[in-house]
N, C-alpha and C positions, 0 to 999 in steps of 0.2 A: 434529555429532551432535545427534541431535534430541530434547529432553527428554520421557521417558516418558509426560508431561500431552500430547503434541500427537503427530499422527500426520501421513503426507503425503498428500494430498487430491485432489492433480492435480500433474501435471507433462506436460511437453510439452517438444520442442525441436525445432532445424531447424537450416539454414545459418546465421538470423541472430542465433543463441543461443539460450536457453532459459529454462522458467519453473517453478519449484517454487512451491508452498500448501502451507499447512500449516494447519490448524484443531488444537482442543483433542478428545482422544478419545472427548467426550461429545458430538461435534458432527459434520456433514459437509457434503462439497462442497455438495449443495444448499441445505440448511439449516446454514448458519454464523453466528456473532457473535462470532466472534474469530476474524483471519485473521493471519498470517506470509507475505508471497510474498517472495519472490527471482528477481530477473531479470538474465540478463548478457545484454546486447547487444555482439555481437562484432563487430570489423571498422567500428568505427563513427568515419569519417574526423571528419566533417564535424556530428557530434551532440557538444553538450555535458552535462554536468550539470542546467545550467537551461533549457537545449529537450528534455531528457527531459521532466523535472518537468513543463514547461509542455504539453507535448504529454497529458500523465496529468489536468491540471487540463482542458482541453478536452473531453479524453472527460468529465469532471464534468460539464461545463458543456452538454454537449449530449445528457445524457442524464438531467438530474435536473433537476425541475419549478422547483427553488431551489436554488444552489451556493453558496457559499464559499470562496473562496483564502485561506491567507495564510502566504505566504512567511517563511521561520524567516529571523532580522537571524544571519549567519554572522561569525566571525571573519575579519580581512583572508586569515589565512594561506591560506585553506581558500576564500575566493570563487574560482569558476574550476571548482576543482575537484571543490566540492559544493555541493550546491542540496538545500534539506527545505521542505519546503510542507507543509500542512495543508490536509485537504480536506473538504467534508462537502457530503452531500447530502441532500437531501428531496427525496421521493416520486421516485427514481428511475421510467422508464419502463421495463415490463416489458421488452418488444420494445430496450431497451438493456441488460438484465440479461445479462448472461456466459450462454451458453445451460442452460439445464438449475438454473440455480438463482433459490430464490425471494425476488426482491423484498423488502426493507422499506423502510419507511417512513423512516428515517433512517439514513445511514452515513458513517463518515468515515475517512479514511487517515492516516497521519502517514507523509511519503514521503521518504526521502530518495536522490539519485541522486549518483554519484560515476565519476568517472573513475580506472580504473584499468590499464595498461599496455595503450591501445589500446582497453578496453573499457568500456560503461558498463554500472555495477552499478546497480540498484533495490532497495533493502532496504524493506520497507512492514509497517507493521500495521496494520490496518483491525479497526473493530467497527461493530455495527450495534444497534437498536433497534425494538422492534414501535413505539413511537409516534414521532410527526413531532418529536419534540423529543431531545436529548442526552439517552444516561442518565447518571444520579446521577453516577456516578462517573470522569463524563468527564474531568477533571482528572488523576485514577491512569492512566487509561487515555496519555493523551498521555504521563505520566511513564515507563510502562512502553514506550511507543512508540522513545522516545526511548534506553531502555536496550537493545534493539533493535537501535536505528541505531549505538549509540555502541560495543555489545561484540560484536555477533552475535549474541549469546546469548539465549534465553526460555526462561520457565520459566512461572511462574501473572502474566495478566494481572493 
């Protein structure tokens, strides 16, 4: 269930799963700073948690003028079967922006990718910034990211 603060913004599917967004209802697909996606990748023999992740840090990395990884330290239980990275960009290029939305100057995701009966799930929250640097309250932001990853659940970034 989707809390009354956020609405669904795009989705999409096909054979090899699907993708839901989700932004806050003062915001839209084009013009977002707070995002929710959801992705299942179905039928996925030979992909694991951390060649998702790393495969989502690539697209960073070859589409923003300056990137950022860094892999979240997981407990033993859970290496294998989950992978959370952090991402952040500067100065995406436009011609790499998701089509139809606009560009800033700073973003970053808190990603985490899990395997679950066959399929790999992507849970992400992404915020963005008009300037080339983190805002304020990037530290909330990673914490709410993180409660995200950890319940399903959002409510107010």
């Amino acid at each position: 269930m989707v809390p009354d603060r956020w609405k669904e913004a795009f989705t999409a599917s096909g054979p090899g799963g699907e993708i839901v967004q989700h932004v806050p209802q003062d915001q839209t697909f084009r013009a977002w700073r707070d995002m929710v996606i959801s992705v299942r990748n179905q039928n996925v023999n030979d992909i694991t948690p951390e060649n998702a992740s790393l495969f989502i840090a690539k697209q960073y990395r070859d589409s923003c003028g300056r990137s950022e990884v860094q892999p979240a330290t997981m407990p033993a239980e859970l290496i294998g079967k989950m992978y959370v990275v952090l991402l952040r960009c500067w100065n995406p290029a436009k011609e790499k922006v998701q089509e139809g939305v606009l560009p800033r100057p700073y973003e970053a995701v808190l990603s985490a990718a899990y395997d679950y009966q066959g399929s790999i799930y992507l849970l992400q929250y992404a915020w963005r910034n008009d300037r080339l640097e983190p805002p304020i309250d990037e530290a909330a932001r990673i914490d709410f990211g993180w409660q995200v990853i950890n319940t399903g659940k959002f409510g107010e970034p």
